[in-house]
C-alpha positions as CSV (number, residue, x, y, z in Angstrom):
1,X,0.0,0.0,0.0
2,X,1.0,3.3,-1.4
3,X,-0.1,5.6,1.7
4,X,0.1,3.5,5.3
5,X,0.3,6.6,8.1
6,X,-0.2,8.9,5.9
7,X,-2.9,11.4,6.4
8,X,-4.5,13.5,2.8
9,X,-7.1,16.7,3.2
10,X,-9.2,15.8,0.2
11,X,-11.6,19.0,0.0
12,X,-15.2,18.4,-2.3
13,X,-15.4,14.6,-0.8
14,X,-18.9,14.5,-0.8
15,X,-19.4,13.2,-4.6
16,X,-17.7,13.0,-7.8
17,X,-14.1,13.3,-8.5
18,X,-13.2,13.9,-4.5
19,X,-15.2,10.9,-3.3
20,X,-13.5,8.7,-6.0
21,X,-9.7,10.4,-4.9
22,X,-11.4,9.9,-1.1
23,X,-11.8,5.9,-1.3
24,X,-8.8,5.6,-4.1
25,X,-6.4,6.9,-1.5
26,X,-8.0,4.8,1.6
27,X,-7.4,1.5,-0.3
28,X,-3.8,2.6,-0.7
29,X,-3.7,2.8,3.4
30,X,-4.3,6.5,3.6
31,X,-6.2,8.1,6.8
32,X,-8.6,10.5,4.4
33,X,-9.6,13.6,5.7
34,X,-13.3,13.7,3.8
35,X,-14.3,17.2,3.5
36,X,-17.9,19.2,2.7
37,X,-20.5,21.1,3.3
38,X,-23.5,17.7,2.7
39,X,-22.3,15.6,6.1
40,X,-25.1,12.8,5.0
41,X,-23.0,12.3,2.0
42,X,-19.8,12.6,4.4
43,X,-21.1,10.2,6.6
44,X,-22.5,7.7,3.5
45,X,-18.6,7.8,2.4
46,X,-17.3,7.4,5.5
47,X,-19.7,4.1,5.2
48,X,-18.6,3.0,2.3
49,X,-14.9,3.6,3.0
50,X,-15.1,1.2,6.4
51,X,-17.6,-0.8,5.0
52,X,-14.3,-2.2,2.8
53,X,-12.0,-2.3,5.8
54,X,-9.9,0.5,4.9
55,X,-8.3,2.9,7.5
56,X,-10.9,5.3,9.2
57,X,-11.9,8.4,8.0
58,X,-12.4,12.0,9.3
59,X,-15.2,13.6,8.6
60,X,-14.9,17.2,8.4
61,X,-18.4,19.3,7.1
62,X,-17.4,23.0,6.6
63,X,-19.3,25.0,3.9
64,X,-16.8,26.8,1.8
65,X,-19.3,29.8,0.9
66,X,-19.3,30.7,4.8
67,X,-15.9,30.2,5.6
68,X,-14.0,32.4,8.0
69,X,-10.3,32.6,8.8
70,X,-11.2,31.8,12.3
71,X,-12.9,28.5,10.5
72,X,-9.4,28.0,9.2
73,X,-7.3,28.4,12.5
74,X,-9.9,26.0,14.0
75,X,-9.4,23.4,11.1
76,X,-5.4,24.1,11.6
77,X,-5.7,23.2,15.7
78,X,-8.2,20.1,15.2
79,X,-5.6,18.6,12.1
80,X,-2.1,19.3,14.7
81,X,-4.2,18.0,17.6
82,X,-5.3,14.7,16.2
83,X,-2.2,14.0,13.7
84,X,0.2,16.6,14.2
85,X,1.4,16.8,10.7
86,X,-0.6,16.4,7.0
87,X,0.8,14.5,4.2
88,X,-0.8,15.9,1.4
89,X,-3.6,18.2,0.4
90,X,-6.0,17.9,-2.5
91,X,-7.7,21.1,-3.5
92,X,-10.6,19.4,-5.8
93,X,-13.8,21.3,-4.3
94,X,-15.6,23.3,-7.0
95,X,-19.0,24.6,-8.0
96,X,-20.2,25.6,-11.1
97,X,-22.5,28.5,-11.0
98,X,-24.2,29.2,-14.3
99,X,-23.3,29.5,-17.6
100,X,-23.7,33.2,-18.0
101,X,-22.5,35.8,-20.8
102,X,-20.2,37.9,-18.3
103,X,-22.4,41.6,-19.0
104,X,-25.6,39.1,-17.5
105,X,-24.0,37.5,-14.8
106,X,-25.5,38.0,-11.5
107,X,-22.8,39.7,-9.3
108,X,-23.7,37.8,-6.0
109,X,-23.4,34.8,-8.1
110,X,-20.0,36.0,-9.1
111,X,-19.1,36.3,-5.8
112,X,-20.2,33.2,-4.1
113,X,-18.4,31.3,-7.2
114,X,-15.3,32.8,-6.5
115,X,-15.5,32.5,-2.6
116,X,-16.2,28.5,-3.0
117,X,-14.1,27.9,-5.8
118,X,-10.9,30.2,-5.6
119,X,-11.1,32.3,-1.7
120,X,-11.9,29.4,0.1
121,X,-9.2,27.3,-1.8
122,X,-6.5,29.6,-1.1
123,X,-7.7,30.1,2.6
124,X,-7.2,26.5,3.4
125,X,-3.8,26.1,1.7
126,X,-2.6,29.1,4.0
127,X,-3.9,27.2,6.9
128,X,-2.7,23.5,5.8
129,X,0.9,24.6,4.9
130,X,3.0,24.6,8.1
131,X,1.0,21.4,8.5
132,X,2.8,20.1,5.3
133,X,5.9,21.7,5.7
134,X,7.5,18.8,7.7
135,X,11.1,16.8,7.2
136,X,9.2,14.3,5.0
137,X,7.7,14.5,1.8
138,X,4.0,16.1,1.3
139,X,2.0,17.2,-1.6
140,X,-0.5,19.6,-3.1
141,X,-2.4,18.8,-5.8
142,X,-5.1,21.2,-7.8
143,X,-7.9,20.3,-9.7
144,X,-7.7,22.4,-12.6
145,X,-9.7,23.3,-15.8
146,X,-9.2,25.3,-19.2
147,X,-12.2,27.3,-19.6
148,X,-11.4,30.9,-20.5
149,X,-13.8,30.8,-23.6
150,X,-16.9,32.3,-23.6
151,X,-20.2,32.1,-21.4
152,X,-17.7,30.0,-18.3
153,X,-18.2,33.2,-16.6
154,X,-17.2,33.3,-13.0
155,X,-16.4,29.5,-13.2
156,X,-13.7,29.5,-15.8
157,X,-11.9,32.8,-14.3
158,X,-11.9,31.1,-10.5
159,X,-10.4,28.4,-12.2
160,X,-7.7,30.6,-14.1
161,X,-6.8,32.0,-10.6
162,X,-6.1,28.6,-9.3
163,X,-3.5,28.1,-11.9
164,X,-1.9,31.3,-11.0
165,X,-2.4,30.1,-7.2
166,X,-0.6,26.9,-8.4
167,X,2.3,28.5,-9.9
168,X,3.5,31.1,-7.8
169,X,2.6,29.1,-4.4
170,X,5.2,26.4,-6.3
171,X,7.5,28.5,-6.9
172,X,7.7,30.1,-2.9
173,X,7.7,26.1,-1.8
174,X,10.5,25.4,-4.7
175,X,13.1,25.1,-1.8
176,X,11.1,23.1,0.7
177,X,9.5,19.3,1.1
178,X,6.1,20.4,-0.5
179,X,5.5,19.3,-3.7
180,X,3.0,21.6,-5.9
181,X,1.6,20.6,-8.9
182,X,-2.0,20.2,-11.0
183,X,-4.3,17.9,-12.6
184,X,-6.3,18.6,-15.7
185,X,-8.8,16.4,-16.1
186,X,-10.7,17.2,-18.7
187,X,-14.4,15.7,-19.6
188,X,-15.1,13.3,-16.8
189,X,-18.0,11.5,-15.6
190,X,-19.5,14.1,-12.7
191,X,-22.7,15.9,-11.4
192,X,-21.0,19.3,-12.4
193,X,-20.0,18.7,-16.2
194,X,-23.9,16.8,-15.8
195,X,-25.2,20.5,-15.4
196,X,-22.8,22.2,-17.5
197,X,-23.8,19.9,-20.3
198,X,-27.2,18.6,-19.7
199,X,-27.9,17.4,-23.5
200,X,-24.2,15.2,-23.3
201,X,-24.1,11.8,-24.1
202,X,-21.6,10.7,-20.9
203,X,-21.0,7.1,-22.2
204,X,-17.2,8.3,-23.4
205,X,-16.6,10.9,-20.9
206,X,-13.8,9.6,-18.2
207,X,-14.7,8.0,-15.2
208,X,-14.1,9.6,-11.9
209,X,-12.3,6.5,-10.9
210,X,-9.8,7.0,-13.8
211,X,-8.9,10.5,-12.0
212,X,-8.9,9.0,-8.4
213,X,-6.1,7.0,-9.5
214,X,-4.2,10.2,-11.0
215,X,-4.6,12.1,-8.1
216,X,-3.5,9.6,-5.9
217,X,-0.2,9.1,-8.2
218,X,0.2,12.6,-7.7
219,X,-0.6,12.9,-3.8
220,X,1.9,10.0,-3.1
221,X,6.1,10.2,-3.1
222,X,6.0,8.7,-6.2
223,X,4.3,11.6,-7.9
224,X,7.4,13.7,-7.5
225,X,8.5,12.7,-10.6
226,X,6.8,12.0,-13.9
227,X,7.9,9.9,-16.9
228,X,11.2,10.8,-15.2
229,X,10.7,14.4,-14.5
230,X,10.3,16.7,-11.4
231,X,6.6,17.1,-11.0
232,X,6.5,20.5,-8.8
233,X,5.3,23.1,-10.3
234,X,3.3,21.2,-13.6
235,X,0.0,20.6,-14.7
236,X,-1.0,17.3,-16.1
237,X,-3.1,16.2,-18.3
238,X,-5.0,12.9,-17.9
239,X,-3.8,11.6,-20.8
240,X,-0.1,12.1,-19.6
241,X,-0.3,9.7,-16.1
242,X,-1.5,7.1,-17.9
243,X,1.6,5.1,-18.3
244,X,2.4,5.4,-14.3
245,X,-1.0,5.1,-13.3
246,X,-1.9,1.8,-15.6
């Protein structure tokens, strides 16, 4: 097992993409730390993570759109209290929005997209770092997508700031044991590209259990290095793990 005592922050647990990474992780040994705002769907994965005899989760419900810093110090005492240290962080949770030329889109909209999907992202790295930055290795990974064209309004520019969040949070950590880097997906198999794309045939889009097992490459030691090169700092396409992910 890839992950025995190791301990991964996996925000957006509740369904898609994070609940895949979520059990993906556990079968490799991990302790998962299942985060969002739905804690039946928290408590339904913790379920069906034990249910399979894998290690434990934690179940930790915080709704991104109402998160404070003090929400963030208390998530930063309750993660040093129970484990002291945190192996490796998955920033995955995201919401969609609407689809919305950007002269019609509703401004309180705009703001709650970019509170959940790029405030509240960078907010919880700043309070997970100095619980990453530890002698051993730890990771970051970002869930990222390409959608500066038009009508992704609020969506695809949150999701532009994370790639800038990416890159320049890799390069301050260049010198240190964190390793920073990002996953594109693309089309997969989930409730959001569902609603982004209501009329799409989803018979040939990924699965989200073809991702888990990218992200968890990427999470783990081994994901320092790619095809032979130094991970930190890159975005990956699906596409280009395939080889070390089977």
């Amino acid at each position: 097992m890839q992950f025995i005592n190791k301990t991964i922050l996996i925000t957006g647990a509740s369904d898609g993409i994070g609940k895949a990474t979520a059990i993906e992780c556990a079968r490799q040994g991990a302790t998962v730390i299942i985060h969002g705002k739905t804690q039946p769907k928290l408590e339904a994965l913790y379920d069906e993570i034990t249910n399979q005899g894998y290690p434990e989760p934690v179940i930790y419900p915080l709704d991104f759109e109402k998160m404070t810093p003090g929400d963030c110090d208390t998530l930063n005492s309750a993660l040093h209290k129970e484990f002291g240290k945190l192996d490796a962080l998955f920033n995955n949770a995201a919401w969609l929005g609407a689809s919305t030329p950007v002269q019609q889109h509703d401004i309180k909209l705009w703001h709650r997209v970019m509170q959940i999907n790029l405030n509240a992202t960078f907010m919880i790295t700043q309070a997970c770092l100095p619980l990453l930055n530890h002698d051993s290795y730890s990771s970051i990974v970002f869930n990222l997508d390409d959608k500066c064209t038009a009508y992704w309004g609020a969506y695809g520019v949150s999701k532009a700031g994370l790639t800038a969040l990416m890159n320049i949070l890799a390069d301050e950590l260049e010198s240190t044991s964190i390793n920073v880097c990002g996953l594109m997906p693309g089309a997969v198999r989930t409730a959001l590209r569902t609603h982004a794309f209501p009329a799409e045939d989803p018979t040939g889009l990924t699965t989200t259990d073809e991702v888990a097992k990218a992200a968890a490459y990427l999470l783990n030691e081994s994901g320092r290095t790619v095809n032979g090169e130094p991970s930190h700092g890159k975005i990956f396409r699906l596409d280009e793990l395939t080889a070390v992910t089977g």
